[in-house]
C-alpha positions, 0 to 999 in steps of 0.5 A: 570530513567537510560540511558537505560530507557532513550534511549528505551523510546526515541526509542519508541516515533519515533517508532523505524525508526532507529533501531531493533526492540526489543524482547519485543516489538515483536508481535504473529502471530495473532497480526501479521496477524490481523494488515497485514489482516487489512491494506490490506481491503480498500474501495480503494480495491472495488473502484480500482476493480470497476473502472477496472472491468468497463473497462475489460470484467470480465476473463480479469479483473479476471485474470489481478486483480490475477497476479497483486495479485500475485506479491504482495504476493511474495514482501510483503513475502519476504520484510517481512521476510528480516524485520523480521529478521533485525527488520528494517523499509522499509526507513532503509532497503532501505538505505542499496541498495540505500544510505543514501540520495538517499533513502529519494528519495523513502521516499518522494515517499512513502509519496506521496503515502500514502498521495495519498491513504488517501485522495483517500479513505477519498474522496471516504467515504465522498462521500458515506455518503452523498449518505447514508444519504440524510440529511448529512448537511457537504460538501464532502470536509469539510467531508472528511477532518473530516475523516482524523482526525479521522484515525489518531488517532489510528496512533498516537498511533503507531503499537498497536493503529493499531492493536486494530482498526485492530481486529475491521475492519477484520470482517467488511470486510469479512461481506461486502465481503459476503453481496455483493456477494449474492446481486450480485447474487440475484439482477443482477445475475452471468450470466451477470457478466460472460458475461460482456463486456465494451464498445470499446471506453472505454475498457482499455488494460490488461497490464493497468489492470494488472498495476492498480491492482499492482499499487494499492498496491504496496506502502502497500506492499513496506512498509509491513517492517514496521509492519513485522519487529515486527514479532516473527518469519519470519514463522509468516511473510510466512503465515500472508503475504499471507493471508492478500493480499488474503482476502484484496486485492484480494478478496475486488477488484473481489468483486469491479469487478463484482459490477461494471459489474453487475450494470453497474455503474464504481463508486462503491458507486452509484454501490452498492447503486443499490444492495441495500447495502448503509447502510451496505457498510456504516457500514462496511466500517467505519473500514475497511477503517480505519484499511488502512488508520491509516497504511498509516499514520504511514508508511508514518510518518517513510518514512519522519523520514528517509527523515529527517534522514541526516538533524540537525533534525536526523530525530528523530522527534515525530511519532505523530508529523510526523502522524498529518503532513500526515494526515493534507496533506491527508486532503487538497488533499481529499478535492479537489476530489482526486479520480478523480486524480486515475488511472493516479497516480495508473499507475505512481507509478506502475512504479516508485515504483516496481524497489524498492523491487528488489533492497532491495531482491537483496541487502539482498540475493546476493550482501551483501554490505551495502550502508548505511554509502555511501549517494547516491549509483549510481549503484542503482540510474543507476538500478532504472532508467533502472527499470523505464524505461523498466516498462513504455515502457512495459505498453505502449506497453502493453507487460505482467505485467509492473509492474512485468517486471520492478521488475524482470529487476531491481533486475537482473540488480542491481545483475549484476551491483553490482558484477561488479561495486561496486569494482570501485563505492563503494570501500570505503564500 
């Protein structure tokens, strides 16, 4: 075997966290679209709908749930196509704004939040088997651990282990999608979703909303890189993106919206057990929590590659390795009920994540100057706290989208303090 041989073979086990992805290991627009389609329909899409659409009456919630959606699509677009054209992980891209070092800052922070989706949803999965079946003889926590094991397996196997899931979990979901959507109907009827108003006490604001519906996704979108970069062509990344959030993450969070407000039930297991839906719920949502849940993993997985990056390790440590960590984590924070814990994580990383985008569009677009060989680039570090700070004052003072706010502020401010400070702060680049 060769040293060409070597290195590729080498590159593959650590799934390219560090270089262009090759021509040849490129991927079709339906691959592409499938995977991107598959990693956006999540059980968490109708739990986050529900536990919102619970607490807003259901224009409100409609209309928080499509400018949240909004947003994503514009930052997964254009992440995606940057990827695709660089070939390059979220982790390296963010390296080339933030600075060696000061990107595992958001490394660790994706982890965290893979981490918290997985067990999120394993909690939420466990739960609905014992709700399905009576005589489910495991304890959820013992259950949703057993879950977790599972999804792994297919992100062990890196981008084609997704895929293959992903072409089973697609169809799943547009099943679900429809089924509660005539139950809706027929059972509770539009008329009193339509008319849906929560109760005072528990009514929540739009820009919480608004927050919870981007903080939901913000993490799956900021990590979008890592399955776009494998794009044959950034026309590929321009229509897959947008329909991927369009079918799994809009469409599942109304579907979660109005299950809730139809049945009057914020938990969306016992809501549409009330439908009478808990076994098909059951069987669809086998994959289509899985083809989530497998892409956080190994998102998750290339984030602690780039964390590690500047350690003796260099960051080169087997994928499988690193996918088995995550997953071990998920599973210990599942077992202890993690979705009691969802909101208030949904909201703070709605705010300390949007500030990440704008920096790396704003790096690739207008400002040009690779930070990557520099280990912390304070312009970024000064932007993302000025980021942080302008999003959490805006959900606080409930002041149109935080979440939006925060990336737009961001990627203004690193624009200007780039052309103006980088001459004195990153001289040496």
């Amino acid at each position: 075997m060769n040293k060409s041989t070597d290195k590729k073979s080498s590159s593959s086990e650590i799934e390219f966290a560090f270089e262009e992805v090759p021509d040849s290991a490129r991927k079709s627009l339906g691959s592409i679209l499938v995977i991107l389609t598959g990693y956006t329909i999540s059980l968490s899409n109708f739990v986050t709908g529900a536990t919102v659409g619970f607490k807003m009456p259901f224009q409100q919630a409609i209309l928080a749930c499509g400018l949240g959606n909004l947003m994503l699509i514009v930052v997964a677009t254009l992440l995606g196509i940057i990827s695709c054209r660089t070939g390059l992980t979220t982790s390296v891209l963010a390296r080339k704004s933030m600075g060696g070092r000061s990107s595992a800052i958001l490394s660790f922070l994706l982890a965290v939040s893979a981490v918290n989706w997985i067990a999120v949803n394993a909690d939420t999965f466990a739960k609905l088997i014992g709700s399905t079946f009576s005589w489910w003889p495991i304890p959820v926590g013992i259950t949703a651990i057993i879950v977790v094991a599972l999804w792994a397996q297919s992100a062990i196997r890196g981008v084609n282990g997704l895929e293959i899931v992903s072409w089973l979990g697609v169809p799943c979901a547009i099943v679900l999608t429809i089924a509660c959507a005539i139950a809706i109907g027929t059972k509770a009827g539009y008329a009193s979703v339509f008319a849906y108003t929560p109760p005072s006490d528990l009514q929540i604001s739009f820009a919480a909303g608004s927050t919870s519906f981007v903080g939901a996704w913000i993490f799956g979108c900021i990590v979008s890189p890592d399955v776009c970069r494998y794009a044959k062509s950034s026309k590929h990344v321009s229509v897959g993106a947008p329909i991927a959030v369009a079918i799994g993450l809009f469409g599942l969070e109304v579907i979660g919206i109005m299950t809730a407000q139809a049945t009057k039930q914020s938990d969306f297991v016992p809501a549409t057990a009330a439908l009478g839906l808990g076994v098909l719920v059951f069987i669809c949502a086998i994959f289509c929590v899985w083809t989530t849940q497998d892409n956080n993993i190994y998102s998750a997985g290339l984030a602690l590659q780039n964390v590690m990056k500047d350690t003796k390790l260099e960051g080169k440590i087997k994928h499988a390795w690193l996918a088995i960590g995550i997953a071990t984590a998920a599973a210990i924070f599942a077992a202890v009920g993690a979705t009691k814990y969802l909101l208030p994580v949904v909201q703070t990383l709605s705010v300390l994540l949007p500030p990440i985008p704008g920096m790396i569009i704003a790096e690739h677009y207008f400002v040009g100057r690779s930070k990557e060989k520099k280990p912390i680039n304070w312009v970024a570090m000064i932007t993302w706290v000025i980021g942080t700070g302008v999003g959490y004052i805006a959900l606080q003072y409930n002041f149109l989208v935080p979440a939006i706010v925060s990336m737009v502020v961001t990627f203004v401010c690193y624009i200007l303090l780039s052309k103006t400070l980088d001459s004195v702060m990153n001289k040496d680049i």
